[in-house]
N, C-alpha and C positions, 0 to 999 in steps of 0.2 A: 868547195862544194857548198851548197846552197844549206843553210838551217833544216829546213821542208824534207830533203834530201837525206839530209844527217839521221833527222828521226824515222824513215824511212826505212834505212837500212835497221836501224834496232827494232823493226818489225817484223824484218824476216826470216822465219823458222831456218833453224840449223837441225842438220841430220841427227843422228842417232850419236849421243856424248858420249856411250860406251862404245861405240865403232871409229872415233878421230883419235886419231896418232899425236903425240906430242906436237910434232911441227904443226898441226891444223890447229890444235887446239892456244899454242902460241902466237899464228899469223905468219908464221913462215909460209905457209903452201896454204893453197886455196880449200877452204873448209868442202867445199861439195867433191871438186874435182882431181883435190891433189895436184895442182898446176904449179911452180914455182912462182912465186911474189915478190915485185921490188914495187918500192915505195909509189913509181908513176902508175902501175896498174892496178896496186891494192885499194881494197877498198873497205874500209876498217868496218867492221860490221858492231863495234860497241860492247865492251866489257861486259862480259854473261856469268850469273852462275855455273859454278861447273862440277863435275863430282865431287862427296865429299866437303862442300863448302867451300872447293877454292875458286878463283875466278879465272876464267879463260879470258881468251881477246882473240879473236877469231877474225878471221878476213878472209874475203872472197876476190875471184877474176871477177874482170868487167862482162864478161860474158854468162857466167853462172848470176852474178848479180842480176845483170838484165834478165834471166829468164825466170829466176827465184821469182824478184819484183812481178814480172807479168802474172806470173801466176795468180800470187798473191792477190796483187790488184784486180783480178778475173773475181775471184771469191769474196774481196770487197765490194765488189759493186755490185754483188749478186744480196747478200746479205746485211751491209748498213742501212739503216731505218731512212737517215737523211740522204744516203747517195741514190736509194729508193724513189723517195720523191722529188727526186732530180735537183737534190740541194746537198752539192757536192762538199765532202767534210775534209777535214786538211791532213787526214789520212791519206784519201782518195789521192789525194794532188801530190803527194810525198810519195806514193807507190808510183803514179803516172809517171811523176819524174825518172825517179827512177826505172822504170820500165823502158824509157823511152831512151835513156843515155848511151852512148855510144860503148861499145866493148874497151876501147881502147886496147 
């Protein structure tokens, strides 16, 4: 996966950290949808604070990512100063990306 891609995924909000079950909060199963995870579908969403000060590592399906991402990307480009004036920022293209990847 692409750099652009990588940081991408560490901009997309995760649900509610007092609602994820151990396996979500480890990367076992998909943080939004509870989906089971192997390594060709997962898609590491980047070490996060977690309750209490310890750290999670959460990952999502290629499908929940896709559609996290769109969103995301929707509220980015409604609200960045520079995607505004149509001088797209390496957020923007990190969400697109991702927005755009296939579920696998």
């Amino acid at each position: 996966m692409e750099a652009a891609s990588a940081v991408g995924l560490t901009m997309l909000p995760l649900p509610n950290l007092s609602t994820l079950s151990g396996l979500q909060t480890e990367g076992t199963i998909c943080v939004w949808c509870g989906a089971g995870l192997i390594p060709y579908t997962a898609r590491d969403l980047g070490a996060r604070p977690g309750p209490g000060g310890v750290q999670i590592f959460p990952r999502g399906c290629g499908s929940c990512v896709r559609d996290v991402a769109a969103h995301v990307y929707k509220v980015h480009v409604e609200t960045c100063g520079g995607c505004l004036r149509n001088s797209p920022c390496a957020d923007r293209v990190a969400l697109r990306r991702l927005a755009s990847m296939r579920a696998s």
